[in-house]
Wavefront OBJ file of the C-alpha trace (Angstrom):
o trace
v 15.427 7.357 7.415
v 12.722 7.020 10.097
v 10.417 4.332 10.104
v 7.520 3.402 12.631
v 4.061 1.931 12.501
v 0.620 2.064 14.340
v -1.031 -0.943 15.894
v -3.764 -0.800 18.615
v -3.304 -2.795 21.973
v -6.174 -2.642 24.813
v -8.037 -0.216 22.926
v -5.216 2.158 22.205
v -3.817 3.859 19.007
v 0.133 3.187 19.292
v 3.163 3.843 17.820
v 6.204 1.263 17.428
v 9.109 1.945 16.262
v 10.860 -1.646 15.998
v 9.416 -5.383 15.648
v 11.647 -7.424 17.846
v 12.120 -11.220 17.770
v 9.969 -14.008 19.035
v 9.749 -14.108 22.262
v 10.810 -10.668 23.197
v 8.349 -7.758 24.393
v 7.119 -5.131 22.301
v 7.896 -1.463 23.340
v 4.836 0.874 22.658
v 4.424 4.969 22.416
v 1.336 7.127 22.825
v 0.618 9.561 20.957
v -1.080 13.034 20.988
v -3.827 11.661 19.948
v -5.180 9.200 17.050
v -4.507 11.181 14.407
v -1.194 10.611 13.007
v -1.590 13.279 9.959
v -2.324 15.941 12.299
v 0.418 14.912 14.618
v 2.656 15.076 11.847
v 1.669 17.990 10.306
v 2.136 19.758 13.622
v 5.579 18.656 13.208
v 6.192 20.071 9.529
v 5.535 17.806 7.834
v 8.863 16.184 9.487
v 8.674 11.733 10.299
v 12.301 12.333 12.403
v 10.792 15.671 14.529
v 7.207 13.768 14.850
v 9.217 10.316 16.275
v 11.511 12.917 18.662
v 8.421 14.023 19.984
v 6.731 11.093 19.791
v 9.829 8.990 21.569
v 10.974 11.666 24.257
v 9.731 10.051 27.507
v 10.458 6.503 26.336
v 8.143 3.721 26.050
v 5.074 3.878 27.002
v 3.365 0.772 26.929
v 5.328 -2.458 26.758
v 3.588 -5.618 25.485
v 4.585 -8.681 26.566
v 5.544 -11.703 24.552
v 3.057 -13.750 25.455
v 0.602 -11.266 24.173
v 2.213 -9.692 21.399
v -0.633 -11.450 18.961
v -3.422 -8.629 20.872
v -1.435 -6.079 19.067
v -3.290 -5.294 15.877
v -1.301 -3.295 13.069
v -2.985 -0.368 10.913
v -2.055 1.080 7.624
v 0.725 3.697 8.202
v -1.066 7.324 9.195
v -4.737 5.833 8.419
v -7.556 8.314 10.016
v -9.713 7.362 12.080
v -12.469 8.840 10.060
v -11.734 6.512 6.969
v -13.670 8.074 4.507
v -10.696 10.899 4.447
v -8.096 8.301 3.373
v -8.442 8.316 -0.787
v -6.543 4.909 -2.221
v -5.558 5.256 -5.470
v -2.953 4.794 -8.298
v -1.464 4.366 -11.297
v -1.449 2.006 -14.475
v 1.199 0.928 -16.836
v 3.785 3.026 -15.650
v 6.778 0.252 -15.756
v 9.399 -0.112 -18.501
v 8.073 -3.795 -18.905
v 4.892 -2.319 -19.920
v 5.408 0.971 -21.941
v 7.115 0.262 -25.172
v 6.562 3.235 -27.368
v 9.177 5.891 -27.342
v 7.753 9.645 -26.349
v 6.898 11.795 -29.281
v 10.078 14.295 -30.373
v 12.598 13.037 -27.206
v 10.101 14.750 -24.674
v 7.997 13.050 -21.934
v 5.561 10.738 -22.023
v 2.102 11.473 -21.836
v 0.687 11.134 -18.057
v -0.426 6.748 -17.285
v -3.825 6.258 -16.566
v -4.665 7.163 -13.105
v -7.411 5.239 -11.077
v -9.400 5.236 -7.977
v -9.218 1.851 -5.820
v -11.543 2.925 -2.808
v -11.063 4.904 0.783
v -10.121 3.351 3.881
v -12.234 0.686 4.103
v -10.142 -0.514 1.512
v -6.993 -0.720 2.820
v -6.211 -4.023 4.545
v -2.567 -5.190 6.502
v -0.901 -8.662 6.414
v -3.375 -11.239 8.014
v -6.398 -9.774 6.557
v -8.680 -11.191 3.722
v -8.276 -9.339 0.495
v -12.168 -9.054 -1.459
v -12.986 -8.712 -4.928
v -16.114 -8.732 -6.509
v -18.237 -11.600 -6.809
v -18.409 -10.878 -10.613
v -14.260 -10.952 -10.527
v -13.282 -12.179 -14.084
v -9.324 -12.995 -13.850
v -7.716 -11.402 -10.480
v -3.955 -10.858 -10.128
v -1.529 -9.763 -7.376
v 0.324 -5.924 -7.978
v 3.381 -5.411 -5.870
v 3.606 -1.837 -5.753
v 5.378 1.257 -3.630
v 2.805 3.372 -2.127
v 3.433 7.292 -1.970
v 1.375 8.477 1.037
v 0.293 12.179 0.627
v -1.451 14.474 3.929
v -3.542 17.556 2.779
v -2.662 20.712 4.865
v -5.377 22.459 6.421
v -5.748 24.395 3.340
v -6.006 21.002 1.230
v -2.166 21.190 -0.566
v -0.737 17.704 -0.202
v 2.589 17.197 1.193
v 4.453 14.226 0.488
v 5.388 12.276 4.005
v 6.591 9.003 2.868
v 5.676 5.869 1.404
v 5.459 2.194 2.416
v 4.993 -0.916 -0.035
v 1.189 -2.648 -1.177
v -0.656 -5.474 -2.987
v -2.719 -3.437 -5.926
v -5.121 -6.376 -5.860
v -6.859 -5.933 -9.797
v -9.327 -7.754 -11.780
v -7.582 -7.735 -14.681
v -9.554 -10.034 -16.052
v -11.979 -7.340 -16.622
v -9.591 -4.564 -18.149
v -8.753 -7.746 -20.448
v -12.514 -8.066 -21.581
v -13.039 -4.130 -21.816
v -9.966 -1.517 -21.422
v -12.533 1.097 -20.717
v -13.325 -1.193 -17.379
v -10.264 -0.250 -16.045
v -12.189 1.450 -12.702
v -14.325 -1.581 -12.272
v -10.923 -3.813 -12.393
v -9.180 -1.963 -9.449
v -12.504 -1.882 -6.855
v -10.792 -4.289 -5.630
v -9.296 -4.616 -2.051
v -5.633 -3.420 -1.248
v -3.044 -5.127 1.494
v -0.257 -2.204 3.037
v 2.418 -2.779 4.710
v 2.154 -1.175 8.349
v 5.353 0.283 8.148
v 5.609 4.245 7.167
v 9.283 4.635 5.519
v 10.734 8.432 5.394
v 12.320 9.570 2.328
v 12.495 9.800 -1.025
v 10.645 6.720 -2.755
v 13.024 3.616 -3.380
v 14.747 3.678 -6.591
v 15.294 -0.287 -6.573
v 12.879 -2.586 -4.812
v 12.785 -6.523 -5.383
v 10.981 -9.630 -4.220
v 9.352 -12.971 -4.614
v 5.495 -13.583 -4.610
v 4.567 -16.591 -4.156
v 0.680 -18.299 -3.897
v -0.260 -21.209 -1.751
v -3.221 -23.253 -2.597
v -4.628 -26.671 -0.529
v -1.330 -26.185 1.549
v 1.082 -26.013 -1.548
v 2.775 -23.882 -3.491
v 0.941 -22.928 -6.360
v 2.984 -20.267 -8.300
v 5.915 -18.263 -7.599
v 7.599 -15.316 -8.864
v 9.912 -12.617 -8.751
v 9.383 -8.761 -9.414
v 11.329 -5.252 -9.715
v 9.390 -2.130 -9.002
v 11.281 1.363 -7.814
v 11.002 4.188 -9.228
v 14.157 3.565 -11.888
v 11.823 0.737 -13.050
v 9.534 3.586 -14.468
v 8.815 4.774 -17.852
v 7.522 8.326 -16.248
v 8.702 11.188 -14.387
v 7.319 10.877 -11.118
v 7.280 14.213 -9.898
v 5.351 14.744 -13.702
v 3.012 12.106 -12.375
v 2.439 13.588 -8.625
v 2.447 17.099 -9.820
v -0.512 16.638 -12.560
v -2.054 14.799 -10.641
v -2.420 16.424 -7.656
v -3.379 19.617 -9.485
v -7.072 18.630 -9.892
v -8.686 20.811 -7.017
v -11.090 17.995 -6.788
v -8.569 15.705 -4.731
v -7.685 18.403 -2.300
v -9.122 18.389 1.481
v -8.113 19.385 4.424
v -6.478 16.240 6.522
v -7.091 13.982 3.773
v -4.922 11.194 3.433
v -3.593 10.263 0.136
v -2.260 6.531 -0.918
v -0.663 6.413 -4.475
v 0.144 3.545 -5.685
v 2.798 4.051 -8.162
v 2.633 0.958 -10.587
v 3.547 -3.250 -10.783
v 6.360 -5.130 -12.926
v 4.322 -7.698 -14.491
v 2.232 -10.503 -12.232
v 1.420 -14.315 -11.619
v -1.509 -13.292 -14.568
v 0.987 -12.465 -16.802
v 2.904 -16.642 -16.490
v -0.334 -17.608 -16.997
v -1.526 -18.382 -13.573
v -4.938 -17.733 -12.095
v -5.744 -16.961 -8.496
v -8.641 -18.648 -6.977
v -11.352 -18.284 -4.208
v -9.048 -18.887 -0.804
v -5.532 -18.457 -2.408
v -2.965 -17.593 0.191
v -0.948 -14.493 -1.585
v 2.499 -13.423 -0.062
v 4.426 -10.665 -1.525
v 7.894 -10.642 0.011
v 9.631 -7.511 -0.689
v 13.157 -8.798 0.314
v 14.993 -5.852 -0.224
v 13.355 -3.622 2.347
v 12.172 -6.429 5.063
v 8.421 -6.151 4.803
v 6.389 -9.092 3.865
v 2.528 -9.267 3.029
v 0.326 -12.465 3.645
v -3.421 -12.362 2.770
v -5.918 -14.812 1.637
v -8.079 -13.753 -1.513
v -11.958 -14.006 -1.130
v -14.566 -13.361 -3.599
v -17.555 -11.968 -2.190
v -20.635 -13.907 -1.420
v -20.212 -16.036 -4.132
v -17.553 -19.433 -4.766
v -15.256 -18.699 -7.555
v -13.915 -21.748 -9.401
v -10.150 -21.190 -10.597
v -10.426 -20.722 -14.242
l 1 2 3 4 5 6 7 8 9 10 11 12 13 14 15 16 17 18 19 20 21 22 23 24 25 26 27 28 29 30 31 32 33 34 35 36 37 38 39 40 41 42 43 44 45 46 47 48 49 50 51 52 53 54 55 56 57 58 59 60 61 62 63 64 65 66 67 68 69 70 71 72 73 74 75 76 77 78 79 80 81 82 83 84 85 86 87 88 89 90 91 92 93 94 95 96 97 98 99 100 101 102 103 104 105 106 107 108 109 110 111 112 113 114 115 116 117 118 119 120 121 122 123 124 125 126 127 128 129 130 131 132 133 134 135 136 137 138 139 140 141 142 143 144 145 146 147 148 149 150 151 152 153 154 155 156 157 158 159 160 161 162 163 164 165 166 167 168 169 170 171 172 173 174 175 176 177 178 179 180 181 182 183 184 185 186 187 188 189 190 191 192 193 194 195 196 197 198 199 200 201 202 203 204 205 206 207 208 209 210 211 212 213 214 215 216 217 218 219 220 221 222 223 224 225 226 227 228 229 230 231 232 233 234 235 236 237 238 239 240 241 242 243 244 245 246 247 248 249 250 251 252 253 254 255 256 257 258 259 260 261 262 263 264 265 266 267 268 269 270 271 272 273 274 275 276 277 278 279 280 281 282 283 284 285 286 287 288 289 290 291 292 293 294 295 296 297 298 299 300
């Protein structure tokens, strides 16, 4: 498996390929240039030939301890033009959730798919996480994230994936299931980290909310693609068949469905909740606060 992510330092896109501990420097590459899908593609489509390339004449940049909190992570691959990142996903894909047995022992029909924003939605550990003002009932969605790049005739290829917070008003799709679109305009928290490789079969964690300094709520979850209740080369392949979400150097977040949330036990997250998502079996962790925007939202 190769794994690496992109940070900028001094005004620099960058590519690391390790995080080491406190009080150690941090070993930097350049790049081709700042756009990681095109660099990629160049490379077929290929993370292990891209990092060769990438890692050939050694570090590059090295960061010193002391200054290791200038570097500023991005999501894995996002363009620089961030309109041509498309975040998006599906719903009720997880045994947990899907209860009905598929009609005559064949597949299911395809989960509702949904679009959560572009770019400008995507947010990494340290960042605020916004909903809507008008946010009924929000809830946390620890999710793998499939990351697609178009080719320059608009076929997506898949790269990779890394792991996400599906932030969702569910509160909304409560009220009205036909609200479903409203519910996920929500902001969404990557990990930086691009994995290679097929998607993860098994992934597990803790989430866990801290309010006034104190844990709030806490909770496990088990995601992976076993957890699923769908084919997910079915899912990928219908849904990438719709012309519509083909262009060339797009890139393409999926996220590929939650176990069940804090919501579910109950629990409601309030205005300036501190959200961590811990997803111990792969090493990444996600830490964001939860704003509503413009407005104070009273816990309900």
């Amino acid at each position: 498996m190769t794994q690496f992510f992109a940070c900028t330092y001094q005004g620099e896109r960058l590519i690391g390929f390790d995080e080491p501990a406190d009080g150690a420097p941090l070993h930097l590459y350049r790049t081709a240039g700042d756009d990681l899908g095109a660099q990629l593609a160049a490379a077929g489509y290929d993370p292990a030939a891209f990092a060769a390339a990438v890692t050939a004449d050694g570090p590059a940049v090295t960061v010193p301890a002391d200054r290791r909190h200038e570097v500023r992570h991005l999501p894995p691959l996002l363009p620089t033009e961030l309109g041509n990142a498309l975040v998006s996903g599906f719903m009720q894909t997880h045994n947990v959730k899907v209860t009905d047995e598929p009609a005559d022992g064949g597949e299911r029909p395809q989960p509702n798919w949904f679009f959560k924003g572009l770019g400008t939605s995507l947010k990494v550990a340290g960042d605020p996480l916004t909903v809507p003002a008008a946010a009924v009932a929000v809830c946390e969605e620890a999710e793998v994230v499939l990351i697609y790049l178009d080719d320059e005739q608009g076929t997506p290829h898949y790269v990779g994936y890394t792991f996400g917070n599906d932030l969702t008003d569910i509160g909304r799709f409560k009220r009205n299931n036909g609200h479903l679109s409203y519910a996920k305009l929500c902001d969404a928290a990557v990990s930086p980290w691009f994995f290679s490789g097929e998607p993860p079969r098994s992934v597990t964690g803790k989430v866990s909310v801290e309010r006034d300094g104190a844990t709030a709520w806490e909770g496990g979850f088990s995601t992976g693609t076993d957890a699923l209740a769908y084919r997910l080369d079915g899912m990928m392949e219908h849904l990438f068949s719709y012309p519509p979400l083909h262009h060339p150097g797009r890139v393409h977040y999926v996220f590929i469905g939650a176990d069940r949330s804090s919501f579910h036990a109950g629990f409601r997250i309030g205005d300036g909740d501190r959200l961590t998502i811990d997803v111990a079996s792969h090493g990444v962790t996600l830490t964001n606060v939860i704003t509503w925007d413009g407005a104070e939202r009273p816990v309900e």
